[in-house]
Every structure is written in structure tokens, then in C-alpha cells.
N, C-alpha and C positions, 0 to 999 in steps of 0.2 A: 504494500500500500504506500502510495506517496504522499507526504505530509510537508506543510509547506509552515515556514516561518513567519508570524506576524512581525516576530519584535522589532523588527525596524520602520514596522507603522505605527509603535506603539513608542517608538520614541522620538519620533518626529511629527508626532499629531497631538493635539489639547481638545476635548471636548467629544472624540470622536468614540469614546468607550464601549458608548453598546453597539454601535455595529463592529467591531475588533471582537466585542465575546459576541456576536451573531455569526460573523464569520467562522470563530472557531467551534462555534457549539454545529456549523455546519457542516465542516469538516469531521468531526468526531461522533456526531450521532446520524448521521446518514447511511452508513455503512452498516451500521449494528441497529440502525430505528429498526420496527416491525413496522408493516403495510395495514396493519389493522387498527383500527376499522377503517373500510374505504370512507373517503373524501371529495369533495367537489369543493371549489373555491370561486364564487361567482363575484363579475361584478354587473351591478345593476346601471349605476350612471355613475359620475366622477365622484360620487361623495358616498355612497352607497354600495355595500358589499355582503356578501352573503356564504355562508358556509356551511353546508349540507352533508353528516357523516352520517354513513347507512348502521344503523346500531339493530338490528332484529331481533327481538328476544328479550330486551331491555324495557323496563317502565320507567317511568319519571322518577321515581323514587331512589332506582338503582342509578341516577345517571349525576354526574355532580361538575357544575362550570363555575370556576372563578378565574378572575383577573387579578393581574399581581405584579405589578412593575411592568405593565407593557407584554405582557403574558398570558394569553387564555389557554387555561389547562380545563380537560374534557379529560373526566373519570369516570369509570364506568364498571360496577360493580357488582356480579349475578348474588340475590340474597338466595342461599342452597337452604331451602327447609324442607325439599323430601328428598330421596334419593330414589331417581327414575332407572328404571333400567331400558336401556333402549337396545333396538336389533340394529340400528345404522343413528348416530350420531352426529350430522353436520351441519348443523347452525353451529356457529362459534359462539358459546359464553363464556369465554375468557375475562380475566380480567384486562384492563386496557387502561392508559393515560395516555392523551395525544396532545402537543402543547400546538398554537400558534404564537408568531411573534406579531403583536400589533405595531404598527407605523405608530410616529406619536398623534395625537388628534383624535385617533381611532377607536371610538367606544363601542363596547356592547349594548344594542339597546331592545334585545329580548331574544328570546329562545323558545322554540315548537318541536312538540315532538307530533308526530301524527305519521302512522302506515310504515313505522320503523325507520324514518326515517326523522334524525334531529338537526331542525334548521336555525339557524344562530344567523342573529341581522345586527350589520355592524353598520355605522355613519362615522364618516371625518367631519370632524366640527372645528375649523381651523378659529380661533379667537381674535373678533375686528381688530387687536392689536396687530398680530400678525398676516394679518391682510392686507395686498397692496394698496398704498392708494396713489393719488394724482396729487402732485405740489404744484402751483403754481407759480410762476416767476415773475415776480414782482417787479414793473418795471419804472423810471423814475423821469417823469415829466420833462424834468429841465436837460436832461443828458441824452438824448434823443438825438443823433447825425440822421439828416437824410439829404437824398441826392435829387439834387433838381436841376432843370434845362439848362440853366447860368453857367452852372459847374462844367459842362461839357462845355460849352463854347470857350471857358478859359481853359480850358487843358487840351485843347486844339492848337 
């Protein structure tokens, strides 16, 4: 496996910390992550995003999302209170955590579960501070050149 060095982005950069541990936490759990539960990552329009994991076999009860530094973790927990015997076994109830990394802005702002499938609706709420806006350039009455027909005739 090839692994590759940060630390000389990490001592020529200020401010830039979470994407350096986003990088490496991508590096190091991609390889070893599990694929379960499948995933979909939708976007709706520029501010609006939507996250769709097929969990089958799951109720609301056994399913658990928090956010936490820019972090949405999806825990998923089968409560075993009888012990079934089955002749073929393949729905997966495993246990599962699956994390996302949110961008900053980007909150949680509700989750459905319906037909096995838990949908999670996320919005970028950027704050009017950090918003562009328009400055205008103030300009000053008396300090004002402009060019008129005289001027040409004297620089003829």
C-alpha cells in the first residue's frame, strides 16, 4: 500500500487542520472502511443535499445520528430479543457506524426513515457575514478630470 506524507502541508499551512486530518483519515480508512450499509449522496440544488442509506431490517429505535464537530455519524444497532433460527440468512443485521464529513455551513435539518430506506436532508446556511456583497466606490466631486473638445485641439 502507498502512503503518502502530509507533514510538509502541515508545516507550511495555518488554519488549514481539518482538511490535513480529512485527508489522512482518507487515506487510512478507505482501505479497511466496510461498504455497509449502501449509500447515495444526493444533491438537490446549491444549498440543499440529501443522503439516502438502505438500512433493511432496522426500526427507528435501533438507528442513532449525531453530529459532532462537523461529523454525522449513522449507528445502527439490531436489538436481538429472540433467537431465530433461519434455513438461509441474508438480510445483513450487523452492526454498522458510517460517518460523513460535513463542509462547514452544512447542517442536519431532519431525518426519515420509510420502506428501509433512511433519508437524512442536509442545507448550507452560509451567514450574511460571510456573504458576498457589493462596495461601492465613493467618488469625490471636486477631483473629477474629464476630457473635452479644447483639449484635443491643443495637443494637435
Amino acid at each position: 500500500m502507498n502512503t503518502i506524507d502530509f507533514t510538509p502541508l502541515y508545516r507550511n499551512s495555518i488554519g488549514f487542520d481539518r482538511f490535513a486530518r480529512l485527508l489522512d483519515q482518507a487515506m487510512s480508512s478507505e482501505a479497511a472502511g466496510s461498504n455497509y450499509p449502501p449509500y447515495d449522496i444526493e444533491m438537490f440544488d446549491e444549498n440543499h443535499y440529501g443522503i439516502t442509506l438502505a438500512v433493511a431490517g432496522f426500526e427507528e429505535s435501533e438507528l442513532d445520528l449525531q453530529v459532532e464537530q462537523g461529523v454525522l455519524t449513522v449507528h445502527g444497532k439490531h436489538n436481538q430479543d429472540d433467537e431465530k433460527q433461519y434455513l438461509y440468512h441474508g438480510i445483513a443485521t450487523r452492526e454498522f457506524e458510517r460517518k460523513f464529513n460535513l463542509a462547514d455551513h452544512v447542517e442536519v435539518t431532519g431525518a426519515e426513515l420509510k420502506h428501509g430506506l433512511l433519508k437524512i436532508n442536509l442545507v448550507k446556511e452560509i451567514p450574511e457575514a460571510m456573504k458576498p456583497r457589493r462596495i461601492e466606490i465613493n467618488r469625490e466631486e471636486g477631483k473629477v478630470i474629464e476630457h473635452s473638445k479644447e483639449d484635443e485641439t491643443v495637443a494637435a
